[in-house]
N, C-alpha and C positions, 0 to 999 in steps of 0.2 A: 697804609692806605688799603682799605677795600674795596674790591669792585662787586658790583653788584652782576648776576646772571640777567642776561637781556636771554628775552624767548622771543624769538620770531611766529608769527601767525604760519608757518609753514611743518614746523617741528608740532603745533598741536597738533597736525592733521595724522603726521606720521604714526604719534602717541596713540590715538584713536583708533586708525587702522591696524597698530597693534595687539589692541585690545579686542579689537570685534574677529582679528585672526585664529586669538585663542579662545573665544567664545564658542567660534563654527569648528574649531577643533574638538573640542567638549563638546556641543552639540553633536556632532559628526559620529565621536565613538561611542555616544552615550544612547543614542535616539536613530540617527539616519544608518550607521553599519546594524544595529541587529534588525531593523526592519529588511534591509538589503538582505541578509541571510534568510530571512522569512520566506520572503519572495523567491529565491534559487530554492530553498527547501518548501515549498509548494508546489514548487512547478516540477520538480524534482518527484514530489510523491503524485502528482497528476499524471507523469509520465508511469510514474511504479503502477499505480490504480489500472490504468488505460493497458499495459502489459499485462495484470493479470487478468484483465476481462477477457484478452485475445486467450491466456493460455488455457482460462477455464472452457471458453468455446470452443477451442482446439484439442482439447484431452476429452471432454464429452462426444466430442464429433470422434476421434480415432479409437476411441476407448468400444465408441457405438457400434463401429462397422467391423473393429476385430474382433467382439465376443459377442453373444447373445445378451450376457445381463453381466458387465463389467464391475468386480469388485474394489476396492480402496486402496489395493494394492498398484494395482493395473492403474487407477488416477490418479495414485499419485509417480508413480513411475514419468507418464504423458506432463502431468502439471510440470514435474521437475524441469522437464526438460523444456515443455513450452515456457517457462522462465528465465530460459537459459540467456536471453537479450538485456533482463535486466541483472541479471549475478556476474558476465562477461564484461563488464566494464571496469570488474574491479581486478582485472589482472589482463595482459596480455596472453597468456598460455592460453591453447584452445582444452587442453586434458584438464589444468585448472579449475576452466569456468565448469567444464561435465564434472568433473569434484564435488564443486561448490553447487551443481544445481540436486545429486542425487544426495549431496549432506540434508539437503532442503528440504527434500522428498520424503528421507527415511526419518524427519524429527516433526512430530505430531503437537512438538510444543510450539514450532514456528508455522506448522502450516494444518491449516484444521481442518477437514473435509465431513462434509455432511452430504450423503445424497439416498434420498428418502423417494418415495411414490407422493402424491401431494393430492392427486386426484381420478374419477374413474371417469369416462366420457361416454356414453353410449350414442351410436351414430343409428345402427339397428338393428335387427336382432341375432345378425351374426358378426355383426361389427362393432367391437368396443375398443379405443384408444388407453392409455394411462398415463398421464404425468407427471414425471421425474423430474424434483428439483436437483442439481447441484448446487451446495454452496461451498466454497473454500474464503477463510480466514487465512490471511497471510499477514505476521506479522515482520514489516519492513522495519528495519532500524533506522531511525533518524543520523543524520550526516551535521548540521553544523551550528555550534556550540551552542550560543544563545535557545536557538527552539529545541534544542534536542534535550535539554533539563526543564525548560519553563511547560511543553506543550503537554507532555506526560504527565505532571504533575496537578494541571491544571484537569486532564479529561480523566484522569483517575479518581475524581470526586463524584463523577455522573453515570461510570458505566458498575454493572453487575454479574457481567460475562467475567468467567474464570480465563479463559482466553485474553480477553483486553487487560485486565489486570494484571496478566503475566508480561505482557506486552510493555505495558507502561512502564514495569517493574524491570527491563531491560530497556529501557529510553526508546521503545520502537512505538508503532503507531501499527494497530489492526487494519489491515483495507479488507476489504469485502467487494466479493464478486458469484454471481448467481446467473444458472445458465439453468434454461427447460428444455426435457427431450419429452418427445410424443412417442412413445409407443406403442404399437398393436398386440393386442390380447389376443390369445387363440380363443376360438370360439366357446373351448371345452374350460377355459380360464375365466371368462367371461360368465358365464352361466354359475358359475359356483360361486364369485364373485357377487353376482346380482342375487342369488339364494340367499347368501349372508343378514 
């Protein structure tokens, strides 16, 4: 004698809700986690962006008032350190993070500075202004898995800077930040200046 399996209308439902369980699991690590990593490493490099804007207007502002005409040396010493809030996080020791900020400081492949004269102002005819851009390129490394191979890859098709390319080529991501100082010309600067 055989008996037939009787299915109750209660066991399809079960059946079903285990299917659609493992669908949203496959959806979930396939679509919903690397978007979620997107988002922490976005907000992640908004914070890094927003930290070097402070450090660039912090190392041009103390760079300004210690010397008369501050060289590269002297900003990147001020940048190293005004960074020091975003390299402290990755360790507890406070001699650590000053480690990790003047490693930062003294490599020209992670942190690029440019500060150049941009323009001459004349107010009048003993008065002449000048200004100073800084720029600093800071290449941040990307933090988690999915954007830290797909993002590089994808902005290394569109940039041309030897910089950004170095950057991409170490999974990191270039920020950019630019700060202007006005300075006064001596009079005797000014006139030779305008002869030109």
């Amino acid at each position: 004698m055989v008996r037939s399996k009787r299915y109750f209308p209660g066991q399809a439902k079960r059946r079903e809700s285990g299917a659609s369980m493992v669908e949203f699991t496959v959806v979930f690590a396939l679509v919903l986690l690397p978007a979620l990593m997107a988002v922490f490493e976005f907000a992640q490099l908004s914070v890094a962006k927003q930290n070097l804007r402070y450090a660039v207007f912090h190392s041009i502002r103390v760079a300004e008032a210690a010397t008369e005409s501050p060289d590269i040396t002297i900003l990147r010493l001020h940048l190293g350190r005004a960074l020091l809030p975003s390299l402290a996080d990755r360790s507890d020791d406070a001699a650590a993070a000053l480690a990790a900020a003047a490693a930062l400081a003294a490599r020209p492949d992670l942190l690029h500075i440019t500060y150049r004269p941009t323009a001459t102002t004349r107010i009048d005819a003993a008065t002449a202004f000048e200004t100073w851009e800084l720029e600093v390129r800071w290449c941040r490394e990307l933090f988690f898995a999915p954007i830290k191979y797909v993002i590089p890859v994808l902005l290394r098709l569109s940039s041309t800077s030897w910089f950004d390319q170095a950057c991409y080529v170490r999974e990191s991501l270039p920020l950019v930040a630019k700060s202007y100082v006005l300075r006064p010309l001596a009079p005797a600067e000014s006139l030779i200046k305008d002869q030109r």
